[in-house]
Z-matrix of the N, CA and C atoms (Angstrom, degrees):
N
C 1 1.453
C 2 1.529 1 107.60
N 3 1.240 2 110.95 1 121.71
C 4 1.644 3 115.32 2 173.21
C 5 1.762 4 100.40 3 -77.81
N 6 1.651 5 86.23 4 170.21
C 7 1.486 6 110.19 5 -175.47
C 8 1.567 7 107.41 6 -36.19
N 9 1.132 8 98.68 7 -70.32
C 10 1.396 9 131.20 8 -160.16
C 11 1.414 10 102.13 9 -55.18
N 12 0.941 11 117.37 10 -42.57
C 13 1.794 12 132.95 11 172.71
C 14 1.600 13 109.75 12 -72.76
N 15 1.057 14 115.53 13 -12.82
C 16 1.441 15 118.67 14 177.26
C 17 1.009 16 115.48 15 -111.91
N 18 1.602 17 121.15 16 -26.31
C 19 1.546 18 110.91 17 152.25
C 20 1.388 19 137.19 18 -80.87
N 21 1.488 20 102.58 19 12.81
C 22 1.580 21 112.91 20 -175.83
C 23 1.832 22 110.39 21 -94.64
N 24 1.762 23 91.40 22 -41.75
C 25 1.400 24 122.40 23 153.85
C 26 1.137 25 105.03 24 -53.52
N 27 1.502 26 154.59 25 -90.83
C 28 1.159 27 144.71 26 174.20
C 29 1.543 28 137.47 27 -11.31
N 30 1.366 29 98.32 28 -56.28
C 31 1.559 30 115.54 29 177.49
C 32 1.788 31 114.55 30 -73.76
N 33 1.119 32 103.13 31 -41.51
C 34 1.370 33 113.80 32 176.14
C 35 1.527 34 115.89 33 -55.96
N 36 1.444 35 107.04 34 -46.24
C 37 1.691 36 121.66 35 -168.33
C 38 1.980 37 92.71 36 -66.71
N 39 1.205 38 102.38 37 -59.46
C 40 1.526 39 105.60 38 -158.25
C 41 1.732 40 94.10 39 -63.28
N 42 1.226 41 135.98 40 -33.40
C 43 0.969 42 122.20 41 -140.11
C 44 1.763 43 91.02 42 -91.40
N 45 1.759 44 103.33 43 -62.80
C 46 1.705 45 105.43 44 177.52
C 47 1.529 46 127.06 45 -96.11
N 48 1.118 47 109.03 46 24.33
C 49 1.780 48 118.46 47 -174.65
C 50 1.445 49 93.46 48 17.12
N 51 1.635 50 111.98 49 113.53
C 52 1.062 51 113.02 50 -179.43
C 53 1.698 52 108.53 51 -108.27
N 54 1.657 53 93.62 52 166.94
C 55 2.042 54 67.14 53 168.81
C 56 1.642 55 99.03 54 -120.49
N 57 1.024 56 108.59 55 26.52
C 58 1.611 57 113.18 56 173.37
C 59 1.789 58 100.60 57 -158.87
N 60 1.501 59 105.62 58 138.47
C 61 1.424 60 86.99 59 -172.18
C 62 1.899 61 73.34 60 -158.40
N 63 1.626 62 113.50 61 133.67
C 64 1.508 63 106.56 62 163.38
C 65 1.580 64 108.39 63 -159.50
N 66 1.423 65 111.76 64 129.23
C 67 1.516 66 113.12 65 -144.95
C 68 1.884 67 85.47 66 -126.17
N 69 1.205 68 111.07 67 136.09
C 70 1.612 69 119.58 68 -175.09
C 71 1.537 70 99.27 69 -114.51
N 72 1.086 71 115.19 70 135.53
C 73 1.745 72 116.11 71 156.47
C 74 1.232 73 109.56 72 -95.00
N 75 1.349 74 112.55 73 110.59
C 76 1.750 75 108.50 74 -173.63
C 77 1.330 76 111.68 75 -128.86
N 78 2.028 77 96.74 76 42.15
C 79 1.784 78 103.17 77 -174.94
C 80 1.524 79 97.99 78 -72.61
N 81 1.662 80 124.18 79 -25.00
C 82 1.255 81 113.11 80 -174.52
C 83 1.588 82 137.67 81 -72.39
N 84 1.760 83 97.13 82 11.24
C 85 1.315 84 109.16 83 175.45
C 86 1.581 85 102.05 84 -109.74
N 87 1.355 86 129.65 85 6.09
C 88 1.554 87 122.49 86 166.30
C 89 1.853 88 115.39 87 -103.18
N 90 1.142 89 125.69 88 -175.49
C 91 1.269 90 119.78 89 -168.17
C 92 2.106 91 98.96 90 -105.58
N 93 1.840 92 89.46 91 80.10
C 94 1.441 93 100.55 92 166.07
C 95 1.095 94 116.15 93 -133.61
N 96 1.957 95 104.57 94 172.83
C 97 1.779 96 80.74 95 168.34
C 98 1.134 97 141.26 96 -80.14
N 99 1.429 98 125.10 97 172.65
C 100 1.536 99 112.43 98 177.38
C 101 1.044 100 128.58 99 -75.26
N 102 1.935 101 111.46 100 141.74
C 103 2.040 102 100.43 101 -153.11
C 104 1.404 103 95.79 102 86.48
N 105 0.856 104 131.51 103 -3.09
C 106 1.793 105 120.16 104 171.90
C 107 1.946 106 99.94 105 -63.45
N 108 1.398 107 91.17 106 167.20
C 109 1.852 108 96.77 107 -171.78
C 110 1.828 109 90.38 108 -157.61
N 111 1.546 110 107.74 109 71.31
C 112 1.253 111 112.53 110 175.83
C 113 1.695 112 129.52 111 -133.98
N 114 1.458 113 83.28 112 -25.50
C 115 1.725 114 91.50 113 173.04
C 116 1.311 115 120.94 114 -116.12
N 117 1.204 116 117.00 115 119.53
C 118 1.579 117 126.37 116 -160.45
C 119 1.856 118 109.74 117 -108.94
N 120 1.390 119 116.47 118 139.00
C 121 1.512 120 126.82 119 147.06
C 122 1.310 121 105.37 120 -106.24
N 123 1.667 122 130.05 121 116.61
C 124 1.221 123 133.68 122 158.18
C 125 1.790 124 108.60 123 -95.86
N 126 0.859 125 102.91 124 127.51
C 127 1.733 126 105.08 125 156.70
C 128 1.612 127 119.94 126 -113.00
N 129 0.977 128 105.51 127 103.66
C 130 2.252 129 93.50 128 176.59
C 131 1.453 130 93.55 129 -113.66
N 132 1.442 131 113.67 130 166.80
C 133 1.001 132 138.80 131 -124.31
C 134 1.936 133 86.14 132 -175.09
N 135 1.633 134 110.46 133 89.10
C 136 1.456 135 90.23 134 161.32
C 137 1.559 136 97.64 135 178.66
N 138 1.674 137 101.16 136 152.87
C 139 1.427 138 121.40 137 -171.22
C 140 1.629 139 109.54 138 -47.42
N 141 1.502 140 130.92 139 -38.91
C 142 1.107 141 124.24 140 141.37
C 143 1.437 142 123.15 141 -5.19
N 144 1.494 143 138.72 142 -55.47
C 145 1.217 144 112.48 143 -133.85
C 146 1.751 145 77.91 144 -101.65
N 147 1.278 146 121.22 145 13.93
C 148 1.797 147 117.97 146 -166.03
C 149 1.564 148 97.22 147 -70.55
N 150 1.763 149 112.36 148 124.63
C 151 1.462 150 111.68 149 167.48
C 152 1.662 151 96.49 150 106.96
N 153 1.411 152 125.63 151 -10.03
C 154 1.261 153 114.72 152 -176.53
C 155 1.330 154 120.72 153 -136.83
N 156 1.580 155 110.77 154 147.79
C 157 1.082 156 121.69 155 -146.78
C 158 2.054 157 84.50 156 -72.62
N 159 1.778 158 94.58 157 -174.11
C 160 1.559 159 103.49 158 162.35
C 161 1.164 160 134.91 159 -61.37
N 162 1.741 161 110.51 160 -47.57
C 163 1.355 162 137.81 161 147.80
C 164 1.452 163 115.31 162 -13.59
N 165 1.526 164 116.75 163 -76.96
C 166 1.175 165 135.20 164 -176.33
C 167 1.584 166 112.67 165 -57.38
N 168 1.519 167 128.94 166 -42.14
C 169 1.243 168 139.28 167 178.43
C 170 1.776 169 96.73 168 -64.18
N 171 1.094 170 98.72 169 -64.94
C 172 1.617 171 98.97 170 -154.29
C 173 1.647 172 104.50 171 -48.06
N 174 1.748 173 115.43 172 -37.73
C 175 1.032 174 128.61 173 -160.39
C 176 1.883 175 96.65 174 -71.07
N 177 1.050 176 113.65 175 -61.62
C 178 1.659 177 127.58 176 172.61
C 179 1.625 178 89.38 177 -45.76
N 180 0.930 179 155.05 178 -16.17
C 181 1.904 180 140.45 179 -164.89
C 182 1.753 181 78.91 180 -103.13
N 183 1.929 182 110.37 181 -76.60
C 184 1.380 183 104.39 182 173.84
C 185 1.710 184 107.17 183 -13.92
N 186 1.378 185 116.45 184 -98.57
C 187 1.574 186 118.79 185 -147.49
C 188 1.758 187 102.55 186 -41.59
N 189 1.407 188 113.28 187 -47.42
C 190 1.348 189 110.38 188 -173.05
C 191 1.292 190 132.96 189 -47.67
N 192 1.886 191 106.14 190 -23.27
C 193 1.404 192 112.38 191 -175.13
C 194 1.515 193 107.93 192 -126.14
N 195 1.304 194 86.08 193 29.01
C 196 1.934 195 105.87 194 -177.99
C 197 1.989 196 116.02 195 -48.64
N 198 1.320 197 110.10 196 -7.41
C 199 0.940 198 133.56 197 -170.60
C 200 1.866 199 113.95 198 -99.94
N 201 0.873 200 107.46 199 -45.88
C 202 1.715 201 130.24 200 -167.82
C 203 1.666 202 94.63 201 -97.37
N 204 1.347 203 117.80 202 -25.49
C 205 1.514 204 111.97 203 -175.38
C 206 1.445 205 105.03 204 -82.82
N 207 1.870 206 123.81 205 -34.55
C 208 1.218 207 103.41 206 -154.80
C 209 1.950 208 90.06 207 -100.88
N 210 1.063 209 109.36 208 2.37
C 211 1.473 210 125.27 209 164.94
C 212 1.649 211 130.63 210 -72.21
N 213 1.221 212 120.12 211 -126.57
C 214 1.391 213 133.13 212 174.58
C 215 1.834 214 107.97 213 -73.06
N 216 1.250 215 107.03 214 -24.01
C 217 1.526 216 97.06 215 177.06
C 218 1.090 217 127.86 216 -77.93
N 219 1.693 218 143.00 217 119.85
C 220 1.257 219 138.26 218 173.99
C 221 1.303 220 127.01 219 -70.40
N 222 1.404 221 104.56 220 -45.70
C 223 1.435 222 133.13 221 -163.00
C 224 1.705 223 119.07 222 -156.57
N 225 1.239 224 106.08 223 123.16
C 226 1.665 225 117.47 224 -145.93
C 227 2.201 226 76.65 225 -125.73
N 228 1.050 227 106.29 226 103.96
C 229 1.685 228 108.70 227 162.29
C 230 1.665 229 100.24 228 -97.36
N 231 1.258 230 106.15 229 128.23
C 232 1.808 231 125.91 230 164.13
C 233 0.940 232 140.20 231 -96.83
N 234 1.249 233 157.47 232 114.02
C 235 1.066 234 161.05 233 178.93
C 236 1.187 235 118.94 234 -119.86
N 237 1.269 236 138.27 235 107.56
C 238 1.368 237 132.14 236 -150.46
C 239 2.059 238 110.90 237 -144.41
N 240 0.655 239 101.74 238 126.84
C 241 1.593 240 121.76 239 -158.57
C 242 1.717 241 117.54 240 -127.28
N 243 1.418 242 116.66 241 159.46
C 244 1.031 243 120.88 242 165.90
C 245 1.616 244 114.93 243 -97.71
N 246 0.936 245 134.03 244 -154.97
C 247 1.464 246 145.13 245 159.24
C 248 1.772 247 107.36 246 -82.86
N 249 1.682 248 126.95 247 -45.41
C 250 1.028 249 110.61 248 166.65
C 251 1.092 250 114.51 249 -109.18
N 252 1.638 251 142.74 250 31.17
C 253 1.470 252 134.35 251 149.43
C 254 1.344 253 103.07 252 -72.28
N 255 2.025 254 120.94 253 -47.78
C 256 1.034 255 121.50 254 177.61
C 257 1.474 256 137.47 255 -39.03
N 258 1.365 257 106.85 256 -36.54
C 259 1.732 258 145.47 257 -176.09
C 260 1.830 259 86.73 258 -50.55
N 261 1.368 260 74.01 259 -53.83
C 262 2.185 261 82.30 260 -149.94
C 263 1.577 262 107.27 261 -82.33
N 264 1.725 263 118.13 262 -9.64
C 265 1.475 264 126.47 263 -170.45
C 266 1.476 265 102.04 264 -99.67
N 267 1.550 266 103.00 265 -64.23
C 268 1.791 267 122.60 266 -174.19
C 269 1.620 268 107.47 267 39.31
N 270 1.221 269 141.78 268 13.08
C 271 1.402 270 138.28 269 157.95
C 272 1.807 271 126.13 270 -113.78
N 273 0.745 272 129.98 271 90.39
C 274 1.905 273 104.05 272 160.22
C 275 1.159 274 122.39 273 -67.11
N 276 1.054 275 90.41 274 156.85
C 277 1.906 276 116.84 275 -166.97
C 278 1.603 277 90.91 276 -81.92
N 279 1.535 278 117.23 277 146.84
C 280 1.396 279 133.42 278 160.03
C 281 1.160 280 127.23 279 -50.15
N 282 1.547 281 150.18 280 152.69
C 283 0.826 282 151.33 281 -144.13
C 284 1.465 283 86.64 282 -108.17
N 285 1.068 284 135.99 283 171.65
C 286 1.440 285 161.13 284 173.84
C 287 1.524 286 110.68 285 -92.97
N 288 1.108 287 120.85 286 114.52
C 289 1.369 288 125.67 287 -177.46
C 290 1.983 289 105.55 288 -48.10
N 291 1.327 290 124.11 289 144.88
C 292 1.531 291 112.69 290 -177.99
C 293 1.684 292 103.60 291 -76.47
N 294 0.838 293 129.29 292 161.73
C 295 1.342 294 136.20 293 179.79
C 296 1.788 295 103.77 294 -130.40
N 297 0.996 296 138.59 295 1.45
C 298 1.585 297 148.68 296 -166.00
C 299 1.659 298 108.54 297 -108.11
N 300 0.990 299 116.40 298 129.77
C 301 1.627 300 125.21 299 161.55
C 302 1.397 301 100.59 300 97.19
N 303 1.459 302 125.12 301 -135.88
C 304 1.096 303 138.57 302 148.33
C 305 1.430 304 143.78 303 -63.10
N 306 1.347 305 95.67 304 -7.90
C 307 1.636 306 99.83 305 172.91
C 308 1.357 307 118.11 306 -81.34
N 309 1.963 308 115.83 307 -20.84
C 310 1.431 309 112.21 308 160.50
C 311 1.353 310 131.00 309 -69.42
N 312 2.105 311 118.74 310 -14.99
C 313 0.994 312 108.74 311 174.71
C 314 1.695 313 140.70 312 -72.32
């Protein structure tokens, strides 16, 4: 786990004690270098998000990593759940192949 991946991990844990939390670095499917720490899948998983819309979650993840976004992060994917939306979902969807830079040529 790089830095950057460990402070996303970090901030997330302290902030919503999750009881499911799984964060992908999937800069190596866009046209960066290798060892890049820019394109993110987060999924959390926590009693927090009870009472709130998607909107509201994603926006609360936004402010939390308000730091890492206007930084090294390009692209922050969310997935955001309760304890029993999770129950009834338990999968994320695949990332979308990149289509930008060199990976379309």
């Amino acid at each position: 786990m790089g830095p950057v991946e460990q402070q996303i991990a970090d901030i997330v844990t302290a902030a919503l004690a999750p009881t499911h939390l799984q964060l992908s670095n999937e800069s190596h499917m866009h046209s960066v270098p290798p060892g890049s720490e820019s394109h993110f899948k987060l999924l959390v998983v926590s009693t927090a998000f009870e009472g709130q819309r998607k909107v509201a979650r994603h926006q609360r993840l936004y402010a939390l990593l308000a730091e890492q976004l206007a930084g090294p992060v390009h692209a922050l994917a969310l997935h955001t759940h309760t304890p029993t939306e999770w129950q009834a979902v338990a999968s994320v969807p695949d990332s979308p192949n990149c289509l930008g830079g060199s990976k379309a040529d």
